[in-house]
Legacy VTK file of the C-alpha trace (Angstrom):
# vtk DataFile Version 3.0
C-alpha trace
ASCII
DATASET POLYDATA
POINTS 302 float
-8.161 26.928 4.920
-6.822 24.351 7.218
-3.365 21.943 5.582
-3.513 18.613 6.041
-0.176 17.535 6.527
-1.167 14.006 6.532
-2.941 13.336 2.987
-0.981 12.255 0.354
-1.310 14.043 -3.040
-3.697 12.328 -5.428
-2.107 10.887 -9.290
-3.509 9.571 -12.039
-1.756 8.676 -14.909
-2.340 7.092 -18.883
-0.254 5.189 -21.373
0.931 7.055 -24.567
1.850 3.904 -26.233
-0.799 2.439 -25.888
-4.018 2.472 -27.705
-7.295 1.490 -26.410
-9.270 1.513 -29.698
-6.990 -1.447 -30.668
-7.014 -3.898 -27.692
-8.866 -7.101 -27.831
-10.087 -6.514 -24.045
-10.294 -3.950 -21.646
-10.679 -4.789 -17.709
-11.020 -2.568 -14.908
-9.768 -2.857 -11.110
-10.623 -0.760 -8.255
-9.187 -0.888 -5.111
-11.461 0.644 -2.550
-9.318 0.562 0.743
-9.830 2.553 4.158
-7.738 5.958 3.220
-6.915 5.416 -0.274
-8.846 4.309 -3.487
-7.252 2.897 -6.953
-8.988 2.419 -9.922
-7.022 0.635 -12.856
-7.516 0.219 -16.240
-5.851 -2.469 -18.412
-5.674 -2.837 -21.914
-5.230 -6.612 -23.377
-3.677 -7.451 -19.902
-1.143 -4.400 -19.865
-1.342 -1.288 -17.817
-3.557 1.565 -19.648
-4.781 4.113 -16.926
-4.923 4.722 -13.002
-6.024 7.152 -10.845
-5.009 6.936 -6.952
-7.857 9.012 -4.833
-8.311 9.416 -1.531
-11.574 7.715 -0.288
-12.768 9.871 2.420
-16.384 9.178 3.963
-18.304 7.654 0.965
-16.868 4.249 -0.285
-19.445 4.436 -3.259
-18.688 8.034 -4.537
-14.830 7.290 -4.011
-15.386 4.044 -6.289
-16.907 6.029 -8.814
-14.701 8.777 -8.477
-11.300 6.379 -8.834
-12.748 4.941 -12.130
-13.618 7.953 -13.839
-10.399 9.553 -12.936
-8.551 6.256 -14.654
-11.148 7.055 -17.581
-10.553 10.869 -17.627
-10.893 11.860 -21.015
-9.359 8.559 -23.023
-12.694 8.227 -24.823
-13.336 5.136 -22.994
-16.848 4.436 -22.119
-17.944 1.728 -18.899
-19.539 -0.344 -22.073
-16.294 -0.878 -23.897
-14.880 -2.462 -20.195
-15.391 -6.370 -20.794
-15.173 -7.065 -16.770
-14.335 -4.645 -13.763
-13.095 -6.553 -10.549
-13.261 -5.108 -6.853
-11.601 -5.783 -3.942
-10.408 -4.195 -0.978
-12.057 -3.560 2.862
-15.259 -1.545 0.457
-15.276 -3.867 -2.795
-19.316 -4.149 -1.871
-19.874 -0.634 -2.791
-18.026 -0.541 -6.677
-21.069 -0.460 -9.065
-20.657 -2.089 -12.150
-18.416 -4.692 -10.770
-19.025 -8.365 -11.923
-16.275 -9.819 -9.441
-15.800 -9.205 -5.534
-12.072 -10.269 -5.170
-10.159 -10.848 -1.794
-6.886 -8.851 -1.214
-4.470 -10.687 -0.751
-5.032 -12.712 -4.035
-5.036 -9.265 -5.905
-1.860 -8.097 -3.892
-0.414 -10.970 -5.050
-1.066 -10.987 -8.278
-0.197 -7.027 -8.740
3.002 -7.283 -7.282
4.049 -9.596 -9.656
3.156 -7.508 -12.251
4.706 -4.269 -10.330
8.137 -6.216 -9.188
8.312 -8.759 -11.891
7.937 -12.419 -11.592
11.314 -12.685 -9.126
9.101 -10.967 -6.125
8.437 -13.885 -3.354
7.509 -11.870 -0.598
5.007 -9.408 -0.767
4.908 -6.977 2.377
1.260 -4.632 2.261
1.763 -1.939 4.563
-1.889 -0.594 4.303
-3.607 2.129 6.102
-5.419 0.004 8.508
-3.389 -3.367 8.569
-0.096 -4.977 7.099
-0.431 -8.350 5.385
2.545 -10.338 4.220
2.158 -12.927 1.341
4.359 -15.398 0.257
3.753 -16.547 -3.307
3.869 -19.321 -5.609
5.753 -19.321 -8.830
2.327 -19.161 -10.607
1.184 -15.559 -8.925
-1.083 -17.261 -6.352
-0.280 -17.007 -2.713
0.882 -19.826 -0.801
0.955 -18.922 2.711
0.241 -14.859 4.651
-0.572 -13.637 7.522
-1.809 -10.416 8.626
-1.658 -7.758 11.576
-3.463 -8.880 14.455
-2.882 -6.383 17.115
-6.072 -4.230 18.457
-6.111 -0.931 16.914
-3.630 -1.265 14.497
-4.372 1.621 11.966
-0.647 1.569 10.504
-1.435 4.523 7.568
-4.056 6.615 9.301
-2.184 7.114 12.798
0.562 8.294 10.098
-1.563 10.994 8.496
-2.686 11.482 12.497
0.513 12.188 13.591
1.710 14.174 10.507
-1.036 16.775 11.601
0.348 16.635 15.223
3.956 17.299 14.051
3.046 19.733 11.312
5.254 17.681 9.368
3.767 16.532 5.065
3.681 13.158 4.694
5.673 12.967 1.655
8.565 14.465 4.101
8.255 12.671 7.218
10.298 9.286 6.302
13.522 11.360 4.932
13.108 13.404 7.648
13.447 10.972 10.537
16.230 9.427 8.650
18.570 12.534 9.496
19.327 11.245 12.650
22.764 9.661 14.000
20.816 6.869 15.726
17.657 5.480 15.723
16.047 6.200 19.665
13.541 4.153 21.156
10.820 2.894 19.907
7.232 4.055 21.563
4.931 1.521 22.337
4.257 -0.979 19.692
1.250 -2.520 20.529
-1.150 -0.137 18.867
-1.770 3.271 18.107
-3.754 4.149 20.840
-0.926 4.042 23.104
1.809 4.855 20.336
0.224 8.232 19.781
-0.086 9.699 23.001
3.208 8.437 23.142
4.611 10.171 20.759
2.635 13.673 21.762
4.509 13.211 25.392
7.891 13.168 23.463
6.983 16.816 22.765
7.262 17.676 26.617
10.577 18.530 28.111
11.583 15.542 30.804
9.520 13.040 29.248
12.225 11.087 28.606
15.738 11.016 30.261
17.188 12.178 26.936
15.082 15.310 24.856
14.517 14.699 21.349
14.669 17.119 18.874
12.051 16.896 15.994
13.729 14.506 13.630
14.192 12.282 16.684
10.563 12.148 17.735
10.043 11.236 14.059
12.317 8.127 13.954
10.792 7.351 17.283
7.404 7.391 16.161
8.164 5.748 12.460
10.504 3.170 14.190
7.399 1.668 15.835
5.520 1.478 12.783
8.118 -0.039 11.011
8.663 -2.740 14.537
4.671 -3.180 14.544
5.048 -4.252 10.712
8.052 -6.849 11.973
6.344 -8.240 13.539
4.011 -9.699 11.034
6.916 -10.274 8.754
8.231 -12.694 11.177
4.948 -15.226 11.475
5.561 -15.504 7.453
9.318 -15.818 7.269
11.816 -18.826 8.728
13.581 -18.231 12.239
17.449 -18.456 12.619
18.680 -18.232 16.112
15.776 -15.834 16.618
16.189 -13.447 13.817
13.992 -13.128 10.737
14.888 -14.202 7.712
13.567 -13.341 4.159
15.372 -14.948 1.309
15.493 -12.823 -1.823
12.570 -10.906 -3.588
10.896 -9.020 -1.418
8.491 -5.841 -2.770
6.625 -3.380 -0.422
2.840 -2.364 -1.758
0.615 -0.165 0.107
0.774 3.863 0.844
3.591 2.846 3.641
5.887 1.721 0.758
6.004 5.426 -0.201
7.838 6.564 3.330
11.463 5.321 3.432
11.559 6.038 7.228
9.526 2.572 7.139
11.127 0.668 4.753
14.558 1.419 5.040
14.422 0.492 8.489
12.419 -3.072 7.820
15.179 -3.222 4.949
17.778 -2.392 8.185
16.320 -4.995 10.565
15.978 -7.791 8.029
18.893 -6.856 6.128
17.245 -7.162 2.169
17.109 -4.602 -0.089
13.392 -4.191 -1.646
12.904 -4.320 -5.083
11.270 -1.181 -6.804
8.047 -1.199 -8.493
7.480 -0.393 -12.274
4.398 2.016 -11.001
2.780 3.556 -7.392
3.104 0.484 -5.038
-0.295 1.979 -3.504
-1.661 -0.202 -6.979
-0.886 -3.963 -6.437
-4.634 -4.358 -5.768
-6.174 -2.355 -8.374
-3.912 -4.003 -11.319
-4.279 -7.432 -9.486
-8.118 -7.158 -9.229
-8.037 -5.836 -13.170
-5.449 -8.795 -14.303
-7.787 -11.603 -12.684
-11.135 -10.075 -14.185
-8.805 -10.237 -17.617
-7.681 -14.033 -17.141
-11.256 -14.815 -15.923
-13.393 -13.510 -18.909
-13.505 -14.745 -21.900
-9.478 -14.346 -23.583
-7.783 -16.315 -20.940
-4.471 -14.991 -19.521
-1.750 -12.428 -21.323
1.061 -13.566 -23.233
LINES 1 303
302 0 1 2 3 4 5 6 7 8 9 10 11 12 13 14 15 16 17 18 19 20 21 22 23 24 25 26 27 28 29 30 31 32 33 34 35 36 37 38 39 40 41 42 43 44 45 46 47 48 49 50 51 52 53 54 55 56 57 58 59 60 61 62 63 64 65 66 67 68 69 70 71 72 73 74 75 76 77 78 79 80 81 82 83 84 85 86 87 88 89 90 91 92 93 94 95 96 97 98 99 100 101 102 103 104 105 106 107 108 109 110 111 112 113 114 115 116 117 118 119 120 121 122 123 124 125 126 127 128 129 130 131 132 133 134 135 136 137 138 139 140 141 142 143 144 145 146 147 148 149 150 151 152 153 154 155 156 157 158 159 160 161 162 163 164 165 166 167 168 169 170 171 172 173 174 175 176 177 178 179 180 181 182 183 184 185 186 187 188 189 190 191 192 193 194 195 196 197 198 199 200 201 202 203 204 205 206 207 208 209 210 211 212 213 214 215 216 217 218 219 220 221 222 223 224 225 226 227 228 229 230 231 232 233 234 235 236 237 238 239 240 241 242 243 244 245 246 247 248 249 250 251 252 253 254 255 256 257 258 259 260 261 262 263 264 265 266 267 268 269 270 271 272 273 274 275 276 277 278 279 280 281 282 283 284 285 286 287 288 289 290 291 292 293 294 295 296 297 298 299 300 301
């Protein structure tokens, strides 16, 4: 059987303090994005069940699959969900769901419930793009922008590369962090030059310096985390050309789970991230689950 250093273990996970049979309302999010699928389940506007799936080929079976792993055995039936929201890039394909919801309004909203209401900046660092939000004090998002380079495919050239390498996922940002200095970037346009890239680094003489494995990592992770600058920078003021982000700023997305990224957008903009009460890889499942909860009859949690 073939590993796949490059997939990143699937969770689930349920509240024992909290019980279903006695909420008012129950509201369901899923989160159908290009490598990974959430499916949330909240109880009277608080965090029940989720399950965290990868999506694979079938949008429609991972849907399905996301919300009966949040179900699992709770005793909760699709009938006793008042509303079930979708969003992400294969929201069309969620059965069941009354509500199509865009992402960045559910990224917004989950993060605030993930970082608490001090988060200003949300920073998605997704599988295909990176989108960064800048929200109101009300959860809504005043102002984002989003990745706009050709072929940018942030979190699958990742799980590409991991494969390459021969390196898990879950080990490849602490890895490339054991190094005395970050080298050079590779190219940061898009992955279809970064990869090849990063394969050359491989070869003896193909730069004037060999790199030993944790160096080709940094090399490789620095780019992703310079691509994802990038984007930070149309959102956030300019001072004497460097980016500024004042405080608040959370990470969501499977990226937020390698510190090789973060740290080193936490380096260049010098912030420290705030850490989330649950898998960052759910602000949109919880965000589309918390609007289908304020939207249906109840109105919005305490």
């Amino acid at each position: 059987m073939k590993y796949e250093y490059g997939l990143w273990p699937e969770s689930s996970y349920r509240s024992d303090k909290i019980e279903w049979k006695k909420a008012k309302k129950i509201t369901a999010g899923v989160d159908v994005g290009t490598t990974g699928t959430q499916a949330a389940i909240l109880c009277d506007g608080e965090l029940y069940a989720y399950s965290n799936l990868r999506t694979g080929a079938d949008f429609k079976l991972a849907a399905k699959n996301a919300l009966d792993g949040a179900l699992g055995s709770s005793g909760i039936e699709t009938g006793d969900i008042s509303a079930i929201a979708a969003t992400g890039f294969g929201r069309r394909n969620v059965e069941n769901a009354v509500q199509k919801l865009d992402d960045m309004q559910c990224h917004g909203k989950g993060a605030r419930y993930l970082f608490g209401k001090d988060v200003k900046t949300v920073v998605d660092l997704g599988g295909q793009t990176v989108k960064t939000m800048r929200l109101f004090g009300w959860d809504r998002v005043a102002d984002f922008k989003t990745s706009d380079k050709c072929a940018t495919g942030f979190g699958r050239s990742i799980e590409v590369m991991c494969n390459v390498f021969q390196v898990p996922i879950t080990e490849i940002g602490a890895r490339s962090l054991k190094v005395e200095k970050d080298p050079e970037p590779l190219s940061t346009t898009c992955y279809n030059f970064a990869n090849p890239e990063a394969v050359g680094l491989m070869r003896p003489g193909f730069r004037e310096k060999d790199l030993d494995e944790n160096e080709m990592l940094a090399s490789y992770l620095f780019t992703i985390a310079w691509r994802a600058l990038s984007t930070i920078g149309k959102i956030a003021s300019l001072e004497v050309g460097d980016v500024k982000l004042e405080e608040g700023v959370g990470f969501t997305g499977g990226l937020a789970k390698n510190p090789g990224i973060t740290e080193r957008i936490e380096r260049e903009l010098n912030i420290k991230a705030m850490s989330p009460k649950f898998d960052p890889m759910l602000a949109g499942a919880i965000g589309a689950a918390l609007l289908a909860y304020e939207q249906s009859e109840g109105g919005k949690p305490e």
